[in-house]
C-alpha positions, 0 to 999 in steps of 0.5 A, spaced: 159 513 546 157 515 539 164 515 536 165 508 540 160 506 536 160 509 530 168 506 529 166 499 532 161 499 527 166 500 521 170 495 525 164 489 524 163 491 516 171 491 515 171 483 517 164 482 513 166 478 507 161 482 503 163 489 505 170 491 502 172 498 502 168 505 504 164 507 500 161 499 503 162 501 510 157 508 509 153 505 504 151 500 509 152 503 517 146 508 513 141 504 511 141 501 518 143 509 521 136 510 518 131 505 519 134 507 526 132 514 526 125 512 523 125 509 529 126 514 534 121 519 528 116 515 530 116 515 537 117 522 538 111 523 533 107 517 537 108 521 543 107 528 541 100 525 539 098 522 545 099 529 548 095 532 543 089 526 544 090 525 537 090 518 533 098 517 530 098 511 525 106 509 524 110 509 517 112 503 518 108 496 520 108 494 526 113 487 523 117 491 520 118 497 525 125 497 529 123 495 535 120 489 533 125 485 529 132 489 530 131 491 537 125 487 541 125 488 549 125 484 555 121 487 561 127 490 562 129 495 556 134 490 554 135 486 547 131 481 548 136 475 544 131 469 545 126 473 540 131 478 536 133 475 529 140 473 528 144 468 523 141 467 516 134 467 519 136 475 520 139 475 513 132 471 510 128 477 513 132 483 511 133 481 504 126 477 503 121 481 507 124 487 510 128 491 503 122 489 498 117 492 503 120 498 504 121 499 496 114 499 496 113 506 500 115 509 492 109 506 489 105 508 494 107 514 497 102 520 495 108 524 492 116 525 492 116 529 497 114 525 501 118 521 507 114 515 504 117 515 497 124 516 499 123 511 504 121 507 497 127 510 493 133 508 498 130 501 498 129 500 492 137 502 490 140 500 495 141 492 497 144 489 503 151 487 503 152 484 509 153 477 508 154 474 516 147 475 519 152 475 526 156 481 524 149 484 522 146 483 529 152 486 532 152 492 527 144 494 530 146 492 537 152 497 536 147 503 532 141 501 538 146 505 542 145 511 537 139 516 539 136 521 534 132 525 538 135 531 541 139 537 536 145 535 542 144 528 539 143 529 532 149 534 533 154 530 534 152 524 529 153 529 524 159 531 525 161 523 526 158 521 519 162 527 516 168 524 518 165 517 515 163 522 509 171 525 509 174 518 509 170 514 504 172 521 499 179 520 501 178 513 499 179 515 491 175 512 486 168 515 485 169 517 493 171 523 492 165 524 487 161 525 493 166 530 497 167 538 497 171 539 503 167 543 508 172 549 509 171 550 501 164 549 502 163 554 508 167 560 504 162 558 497 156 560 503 158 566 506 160 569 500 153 568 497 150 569 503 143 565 503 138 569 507 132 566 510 125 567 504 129 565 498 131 558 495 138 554 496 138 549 490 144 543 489 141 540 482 148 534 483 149 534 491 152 528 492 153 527 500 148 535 501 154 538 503 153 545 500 145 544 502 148 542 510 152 548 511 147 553 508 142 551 513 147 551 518 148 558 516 141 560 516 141 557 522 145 561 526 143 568 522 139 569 530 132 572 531 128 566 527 121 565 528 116 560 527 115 561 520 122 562 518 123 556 522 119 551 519 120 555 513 128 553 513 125 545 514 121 545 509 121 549 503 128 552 503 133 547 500 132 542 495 137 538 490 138 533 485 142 527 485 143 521 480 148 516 483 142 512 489 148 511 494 149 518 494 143 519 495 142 516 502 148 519 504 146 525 502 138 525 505 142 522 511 146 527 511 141 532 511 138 528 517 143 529 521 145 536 520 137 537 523 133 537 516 127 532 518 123 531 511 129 533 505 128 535 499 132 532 495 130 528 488 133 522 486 133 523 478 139 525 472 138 532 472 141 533 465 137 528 462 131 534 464 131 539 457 132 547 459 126 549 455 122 545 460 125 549 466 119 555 467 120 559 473 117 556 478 123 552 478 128 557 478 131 559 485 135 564 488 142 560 491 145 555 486 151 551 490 154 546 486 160 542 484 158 538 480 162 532 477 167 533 471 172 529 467 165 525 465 161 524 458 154 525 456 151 521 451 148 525 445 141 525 447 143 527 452 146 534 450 140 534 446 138 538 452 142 544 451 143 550 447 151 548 447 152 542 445 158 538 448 160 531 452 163 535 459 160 534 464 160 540 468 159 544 461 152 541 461 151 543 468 154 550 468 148 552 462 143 548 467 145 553 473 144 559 469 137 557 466 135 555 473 137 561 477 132 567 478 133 574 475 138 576 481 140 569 484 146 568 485 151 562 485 157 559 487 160 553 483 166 549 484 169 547 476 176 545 473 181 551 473 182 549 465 174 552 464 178 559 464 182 557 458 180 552 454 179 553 446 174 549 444 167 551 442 163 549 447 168 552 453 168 560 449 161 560 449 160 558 456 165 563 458 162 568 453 154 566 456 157 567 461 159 574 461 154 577 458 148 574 462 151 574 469 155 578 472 162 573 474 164 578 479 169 573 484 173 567 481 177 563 487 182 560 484 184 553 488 191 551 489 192 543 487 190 538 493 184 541 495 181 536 492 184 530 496 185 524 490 182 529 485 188 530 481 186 537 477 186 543 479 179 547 480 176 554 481 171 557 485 166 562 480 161 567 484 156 570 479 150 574 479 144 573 474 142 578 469 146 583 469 153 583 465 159 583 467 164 588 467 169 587 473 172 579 476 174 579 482 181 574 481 183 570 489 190 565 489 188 561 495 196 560 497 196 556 504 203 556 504 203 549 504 202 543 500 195 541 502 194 533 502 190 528 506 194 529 512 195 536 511 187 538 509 184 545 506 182 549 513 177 555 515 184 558 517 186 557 510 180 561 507 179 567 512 182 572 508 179 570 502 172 571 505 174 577 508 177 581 501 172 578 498 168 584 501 171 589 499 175 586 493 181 589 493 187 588 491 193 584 495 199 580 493 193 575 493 188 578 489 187 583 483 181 584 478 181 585 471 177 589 466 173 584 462 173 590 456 181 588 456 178 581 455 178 578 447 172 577 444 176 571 440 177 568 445 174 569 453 180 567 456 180 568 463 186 565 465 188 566 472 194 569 472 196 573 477 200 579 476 202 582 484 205 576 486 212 577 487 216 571 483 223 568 489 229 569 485 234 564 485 240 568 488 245 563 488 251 563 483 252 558 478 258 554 482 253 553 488 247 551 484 253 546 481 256 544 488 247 544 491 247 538 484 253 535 487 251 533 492 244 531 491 248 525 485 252 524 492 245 521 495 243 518 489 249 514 489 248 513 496 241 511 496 242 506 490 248 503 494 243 501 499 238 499 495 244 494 492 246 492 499 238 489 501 236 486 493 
């Protein structure tokens, strides 16, 4: 029944002349999937103080909770249409009453951590797009169905809003900024291996899905008790996000993967200077992608000791500086980091080894990233101590990956089970950081147990193979002739 209504949902956004690609259909359908889950937030809350014979008051005004404008109920339990908002009088209340209420929560809301302030920050960023006040009412009859209240529940919805997730990443454009495949992401966590008591940071989540899958890692780690439980809830995973629809998806994300209150920030983490980064902020677990290609302002690279536009530079520094002695990190960046010339990339690449130990580098064949276009690697590194040994893996799927042929868990086995032990295999080698240049910190991966093919065919059936390809030109283009 979820998925029905989680498809049908995208179905009403695609006809609403106000929503025209993914990226509307997520941010939409999740505004509407929060306030739902508020909703059910609250009843369980209500219910739970009833039992205790406490006193509740709701989040939300009466006037403004779910139950009254978006689903009021007959005697039956059905949705009362007589009484229901529907047409302009819906898309009056919506964007006139409903979304300046709610941006209000942010200024007064006790603090950022709290549920109420993030209420107050989605919607203060977002704003309804729906034009048809009648293709609304449909999208919060079709999400009335949805129930948050069991883990089965929420288990299933996670698993549904991933592939909505997937679909806007696979969309192009700012999409992909938003996606890390998850099979990628699963390898980052197991390597690292988080553990219950220490700290897992994302300073540019995007959707959370480094922060998803570590908690479901944790999760399952076996024999938690109370305090680790709620540990896990409330004081494990935190993250950073600068783009307002990101944020949503990401809180929502984290939602629905069993997270009650995230810890997430809605802030422009490298506008935050390094000197001001005490220890208190530090963490022990960094997972990250962060976005590349971009450029920063001047003021902004006024924040850091190696002064470059590179997006992902600037976030590499920040990592360092924002793990623990001893932390561990996991960060995805382009593979040309390895090799590049310019200033800014030999002194990252020489902090680096000197202040960390780079012990594993997994570098990532093209089309991991669907629609990113470039290349990336996979950094494993430990804080505080130098390093003397990397560790080199070539994911090789034996397949060219793509949106219809994605990255797998299969894909990566081998690489999590190696990492272990590091040894080495046609897939794997390590090099002796005393045999890289203190010129240039050149970590190209280059690996040296691969067994190249050899073209074995002699020059006269390497002519006829050239033949005959001219023949299929020759006939190709005679058809296309024939049809103009």
């Amino acid at each position: 029944m979820f998925e029905n209504a989680f498809n049908n949902i995208d179905d009403v956004l695609h006809k609403d002349a106000g929503c025209s690609n993914e990226l509307d259909y997520v941010e939409q359908s999740s505004w509407v999937l929060f306030l739902k889950y508020l909703d059910d937030l609250e009843e369980e809350r209500q219910a739970t103080a009833t039992l205790k014979d406490e006193p509740y008051s709701p989040l939300l005004g009466d006037d403004y909770r779910w139950r009254k404008w978006a689903a009021p109920r007959t005697a039956d339990g059905k949705i009362d249409y007589e009484v229901a908002l529907t047409g302009d009088d819906l898309i009056g209340f919506v964007n006139g009453q409903l979304f300046p209420y709610l941006a209000g929560f942010r200024t007064s809301a006790e603090g950022p951590a709290t549920l109420e302030y993030k209420i107050g920050e989605i919607f203060t960023e977002l704003r309804n797009k729906v034009q048809s006040g009648y293709n609304l009412r449909e999208v919060l009859d079709l999400a009335d169905q949805l129930r948050f209240r069991s883990s089965e529940d929420k288990h299933e919805l996670s698993e549904l809003y991933e592939a909505k997730i997937q679909r806007m990443g696979n969309a192009g454009r700012n999409g992909g900024e938003y996606y890390t495949p998850r099979p990628l992401i699963r390898a980052m966590v197991k390597v690292t291996d988080p553990r219950v008591g220490e700290t897992v940071f994302d300073p540019a989540c995007g959707s959370a899905g480094f922060l998803c899958e570590a908690f479901a890692y944790m999760s399952d780690a076996g024999d938690l008790s109370t305090s680790d439980v709620e540990a896990l809830q409330a004081s494990t995973f935190f993250g950073k996000e600068k783009k307002s629809l990101a944020y949503i998806i990401g809180i929502m994300n984290m939602i629905l993967h069993g997270l009650d209150a995230p810890n997430l920030v809605h802030t422009n983490t490298l506008g935050e200077n390094l000197n001001d980064i005490q220890a208190k902020d530090r963490h022990d677990i960094i997972l990250a992608n962060p976005p590349f290609g971009g450029k920063e302002r001047k003021e902004v690279q006024q924040n850091f000791p190696v002064k470059t536009g590179e997006t992902a530079f600037l976030f590499l520094q920040y990592f360092i500086k924002s793990l623990k002695p001893g932390g561990r990190a996991a960060i995805v960046i382009k593979n040309t980091f390895l090799s590049n010339t310019d200033n800014a990339a030999k002194s990252l690449r020489k902090q680096l080894l000197e202040e960390c130990n780079l012990h594993t580098v997994l570098d990532c064949p093209s089309g991991t990233f669907q629609g990113a276009g470039v290349k990336t690697v996979a950094l494993f590194f430990t804080k505080g101590e130098p390093t003397k040994n990397i560790w080199f893996y070539e994911l090789d799927p034996g397949r060219n990956l793509g949106k219809t042929n994605p990255l797998s868990d299969e894909d990566l086995e081998d690489f999590v089970q190696l990492q272990g032990s590091k040894a080495e295999s046609e897939k794997s080698w390590v090099v002796d950081v005393s045999e890289v240049s203190d010129e240039s910190y050149d970590l190209s991966a280059r690996n040296p147990n691969k067994v190249e093919e050899i073209d074995t065919r002699t020059p006269s059936e390497i002519l006829d193979t050239i033949e005959e390809l001219d023949k299929e030109s020759v006939e190709i283009l005679d058809r296309i002739r024939a049809l103009l």
